[in-house]
N, C-alpha and C positions, 0 to 999 in steps of 0.2 A: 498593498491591496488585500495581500490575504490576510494581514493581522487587525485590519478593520472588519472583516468577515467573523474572524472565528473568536479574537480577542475578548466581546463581550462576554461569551459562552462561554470559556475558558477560565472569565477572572471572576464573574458571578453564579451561586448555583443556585438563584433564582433565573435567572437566562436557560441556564438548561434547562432545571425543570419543566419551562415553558415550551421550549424546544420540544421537549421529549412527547413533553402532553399533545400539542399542535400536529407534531407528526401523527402520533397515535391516532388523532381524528381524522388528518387528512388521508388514513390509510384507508379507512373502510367509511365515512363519509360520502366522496365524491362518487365509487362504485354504485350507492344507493341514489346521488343525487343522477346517474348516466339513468336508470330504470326509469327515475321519477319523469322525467325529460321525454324519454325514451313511451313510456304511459302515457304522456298528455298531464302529468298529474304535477307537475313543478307547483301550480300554487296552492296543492291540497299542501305542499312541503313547508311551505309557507305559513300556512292555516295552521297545523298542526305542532310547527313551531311554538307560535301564539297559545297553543289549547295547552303546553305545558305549565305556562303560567301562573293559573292558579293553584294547580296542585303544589305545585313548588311553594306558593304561597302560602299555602294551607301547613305544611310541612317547616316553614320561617315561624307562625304563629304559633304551631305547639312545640318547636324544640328551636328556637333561632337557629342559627347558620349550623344549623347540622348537615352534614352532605348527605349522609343516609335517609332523613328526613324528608330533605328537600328533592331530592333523587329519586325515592318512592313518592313523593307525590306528584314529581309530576309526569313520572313515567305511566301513574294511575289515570292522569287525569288526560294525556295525552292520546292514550289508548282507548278511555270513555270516549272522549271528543267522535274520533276516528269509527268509532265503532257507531254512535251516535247519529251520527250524520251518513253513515249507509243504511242505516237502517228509518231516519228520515225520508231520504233519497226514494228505498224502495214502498216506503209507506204512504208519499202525499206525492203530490204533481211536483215537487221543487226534486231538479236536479241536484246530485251531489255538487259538481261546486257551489250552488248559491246556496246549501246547506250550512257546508263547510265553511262560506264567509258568516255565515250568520253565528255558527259557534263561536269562530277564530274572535271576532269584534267581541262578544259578549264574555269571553275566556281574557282578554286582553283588557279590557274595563276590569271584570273581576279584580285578575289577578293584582294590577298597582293598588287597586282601592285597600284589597287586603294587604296589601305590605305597608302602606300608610298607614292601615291605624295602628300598627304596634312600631313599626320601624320609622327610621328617616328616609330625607334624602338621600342619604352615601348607601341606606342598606336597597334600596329601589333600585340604585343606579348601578350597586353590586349584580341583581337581580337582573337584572336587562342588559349589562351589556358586560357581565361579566368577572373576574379577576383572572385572566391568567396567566402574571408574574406575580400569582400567591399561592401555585397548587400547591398541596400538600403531599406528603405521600398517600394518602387515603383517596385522594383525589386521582392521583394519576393511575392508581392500582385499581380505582371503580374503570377510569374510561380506556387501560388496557384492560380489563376482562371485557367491557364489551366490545370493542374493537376484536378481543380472540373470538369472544364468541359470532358476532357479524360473519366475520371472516369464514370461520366453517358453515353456517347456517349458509351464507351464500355460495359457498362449495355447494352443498346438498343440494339449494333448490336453483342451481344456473341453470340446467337445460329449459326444466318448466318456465322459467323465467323469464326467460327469452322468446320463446315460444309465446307464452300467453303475452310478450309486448306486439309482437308482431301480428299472431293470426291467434286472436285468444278464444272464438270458436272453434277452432279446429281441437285445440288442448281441451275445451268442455267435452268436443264431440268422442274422443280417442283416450282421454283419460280421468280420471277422480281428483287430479291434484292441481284442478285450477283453483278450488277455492280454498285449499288448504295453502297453496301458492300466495295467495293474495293475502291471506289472513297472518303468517308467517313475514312477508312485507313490510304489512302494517306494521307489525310489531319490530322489525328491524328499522324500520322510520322512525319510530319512536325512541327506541333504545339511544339509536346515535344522535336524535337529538337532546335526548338525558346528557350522553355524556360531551357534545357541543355545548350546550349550558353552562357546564362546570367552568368551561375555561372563556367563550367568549359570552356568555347570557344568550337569554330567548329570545331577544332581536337579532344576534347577530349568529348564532347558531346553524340557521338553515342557510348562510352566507358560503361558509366552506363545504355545503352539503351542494347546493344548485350552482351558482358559478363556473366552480371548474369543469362540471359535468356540461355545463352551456359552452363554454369554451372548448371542449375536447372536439363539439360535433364540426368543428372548420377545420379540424385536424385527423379525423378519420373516418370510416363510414362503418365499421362491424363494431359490435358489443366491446370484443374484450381490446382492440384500438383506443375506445373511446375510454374507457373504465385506465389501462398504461395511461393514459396523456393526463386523464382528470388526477388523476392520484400524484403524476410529475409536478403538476400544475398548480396544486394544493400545500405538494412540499415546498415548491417554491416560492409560493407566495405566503407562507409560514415563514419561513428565513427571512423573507422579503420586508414583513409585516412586524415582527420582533426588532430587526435593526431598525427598520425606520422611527419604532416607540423610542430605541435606547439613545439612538442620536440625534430625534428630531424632539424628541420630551413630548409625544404625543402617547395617545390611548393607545394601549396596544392591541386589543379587539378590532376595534374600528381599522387601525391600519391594517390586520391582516385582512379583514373582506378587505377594505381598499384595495391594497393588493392583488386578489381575487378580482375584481372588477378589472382593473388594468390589463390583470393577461385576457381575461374576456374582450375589452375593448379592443385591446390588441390583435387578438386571433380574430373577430367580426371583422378587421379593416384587412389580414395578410393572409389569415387561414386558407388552406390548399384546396377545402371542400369547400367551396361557396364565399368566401367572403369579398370583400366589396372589390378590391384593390382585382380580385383573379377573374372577378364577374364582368368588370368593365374592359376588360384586354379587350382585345379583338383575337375573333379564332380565328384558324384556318380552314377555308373551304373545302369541301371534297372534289376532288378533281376526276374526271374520268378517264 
């Protein structure tokens, strides 16, 4: 049993590679995907996902598969998006989300249109959903910097952060740092879907960022609960997602959210907060 575990990883160092990238996301990922959750804002995560697309694409057209390229654009264009659609939001009658669907769909047409007219098939499907048992070193040394840098940024700004999820008047009323709070976010959503792109593409991206963070909440009820479970969750369905490509000969993106969805499904039916299986017991009365 355990040398079907580790043996891939061991005899291939494209498997670790993967390994190593996957964990690196699922370290500081799902903490941003607990906030998003936590906000009401899961499908801006979604949206924003998509808005990378074309700058990525933009970036495939003047320099092919450059990761630098592809990585500044669509860190640029995922950040316009995001920036765009609030300032839509507070400009016209349309709320931010029906903003933010309106970019995501028009960022998502974009983006394939322009990878089709220079690229194929394989370089779109590279694009969307992925390669990651082909990171390079350049690749995995972009998505640990921002993984380190996530990581302290979200040291910095945890108390406001929580705070403005919870009672985010009271943070306007008592301090200067809710909008610098939010704006710091944004740009933390962004980043780690930069570097989710590299390994599983812009469809499958915000997969390891939302999931586990939807899964952690039948598993705990305070911030840094939820943030331990999503991040357990994430690694595990990493492991989880890599062997089932090596031994089933599937995608390996796609299996790892699969994966991600199954502990999800999972926790929905057994989870200890709320899920279905603990909601339908029968309680005990109080007695006098």
């Amino acid at each position: 049993m355990i040398d079907t575990l580790v043996q891939p990883f061991i005899e291939f160092a494209f498997m670790r590679r993967a390994l190593v990238g996957c964990l690196a996301i699922s370290l500081t990922a799902p903490p941003i995907g607990v906030f998003l959750v936590l906000r009401r804002m899961s499908l801006m995560g979604d949206a924003m996902g998509h808005a990378i697309l074309p700058g990525a694409a933009i970036g495939y057209l003047l320099a092919g598969l450059s990761l630098f390229a592809m990585s500044l654009g669509g860190f640029a264009a995922g950040l316009a998006v995001a920036l765009a659609a609030g300032l839509v939001a507070r400009s016209t009658v349309l709320r931010e989300d029906a903003s933010l669907a309106g970019f995501y769909l028009v960022s998502l047409a974009l983006g394939v249109m322009l990878v089709s007219v220079r690229g194929s098939n394989v370089d779109l499907l590279h694009v969307l959903f992925g390669t990651v048992l082909a990171l390079d070193d350049a690749a995995l040394l972009l998505i640990a910097s921002i993984a380190t840098v996530s990581l302290v940024a979200l040291a910095v700004i945890y108390r406001p952060l929580v705070l403005e999820c919870f009672d985010p008047e009271f943070l306007r009323s008592v301090s200067p740092l809710s909008s610098p709070t939010h704006l710091l976010f944004l740009l933390l959503v962004v980043l780690n879907l930069v570097a989710g792109f590299q390994a599983l593409g812009t469809l499958m991206a915000v997969g390891i960022m939302l999931l586990p963070a939807v899964a952690a909440r039948f598993w705990a009820e305070d911030v840094s609960g939820m943030i331990g479970v999503a991040v357990a969750t994430a690694f595990a369905a990493s492991v989880t997602g890599l062997l089932m490509s090596y031994y089933l000969n599937v995608p390996t993106g796609p299996a790892v959210i699969l994966a991600c969805g199954a502990f999800y499904f999972l926790s929905m039916l057994v989870g200890v907060k709320g899920g279905v299986l603990w909601r339908l017991m029968p309680r005990k009365h109080l007695e006098a």
